[in-house]
C-alpha positions as CSV (number, residue, x, y, z in Angstrom):
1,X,14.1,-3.2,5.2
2,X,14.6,-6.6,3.4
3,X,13.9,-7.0,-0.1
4,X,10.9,-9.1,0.0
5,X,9.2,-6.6,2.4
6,X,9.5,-3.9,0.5
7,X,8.3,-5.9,-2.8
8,X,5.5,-6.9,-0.6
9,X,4.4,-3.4,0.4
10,X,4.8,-2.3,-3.3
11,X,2.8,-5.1,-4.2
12,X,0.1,-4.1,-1.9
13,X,0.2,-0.3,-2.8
14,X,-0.7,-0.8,-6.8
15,X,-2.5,-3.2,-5.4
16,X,-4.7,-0.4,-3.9
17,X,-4.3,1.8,-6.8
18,X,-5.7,-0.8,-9.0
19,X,-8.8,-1.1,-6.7
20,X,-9.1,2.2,-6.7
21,X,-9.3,2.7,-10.5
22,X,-11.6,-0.2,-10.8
23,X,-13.6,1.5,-8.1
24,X,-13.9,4.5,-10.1
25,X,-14.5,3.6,-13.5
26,X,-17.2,1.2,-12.1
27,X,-18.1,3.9,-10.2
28,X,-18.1,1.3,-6.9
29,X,-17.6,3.4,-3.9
30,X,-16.7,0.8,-1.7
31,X,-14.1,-0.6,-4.0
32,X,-12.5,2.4,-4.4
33,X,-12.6,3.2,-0.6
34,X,-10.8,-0.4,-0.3
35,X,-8.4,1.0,-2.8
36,X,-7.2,3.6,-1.1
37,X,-6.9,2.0,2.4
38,X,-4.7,-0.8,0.7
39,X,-2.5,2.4,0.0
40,X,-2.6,3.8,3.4
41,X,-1.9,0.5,5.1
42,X,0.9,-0.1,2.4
43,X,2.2,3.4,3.0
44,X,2.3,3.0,7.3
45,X,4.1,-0.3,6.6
46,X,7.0,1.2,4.6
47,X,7.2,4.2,7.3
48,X,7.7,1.5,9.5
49,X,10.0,-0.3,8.1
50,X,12.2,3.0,7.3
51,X,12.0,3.5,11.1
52,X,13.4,0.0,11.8
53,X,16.2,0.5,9.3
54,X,16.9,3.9,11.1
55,X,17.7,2.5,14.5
56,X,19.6,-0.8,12.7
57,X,22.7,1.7,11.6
């Protein structure tokens, strides 16, 4: 995985969490719904990623 993959999908994951927390103390469903699919997105991309890296070695 290169480095500035990984920063981005770390970027994108507190990203999400932020959302998230905004979401619920604003008590905004839809932000916090956004939230947490900015983490699952972020999530599949790094399982991805650590596949690639697998079949590299």
């Amino acid at each position: 995985m290169a480095f500035d993959d990984k920063v981005d999908n770390k970027a994108e994951e507190v990203g999400g969490k932020v959302k998230e927390g905004v979401g619920k103390a604003t008590d905004d469903e839809r932000l916090e719904a956004e939230g947490k699919a900015d983490q699952r997105a972020s999530n599949l991309k790094q399982a991805g990623e650590k596949i690639k890296d697998v079949f590299k070695s």
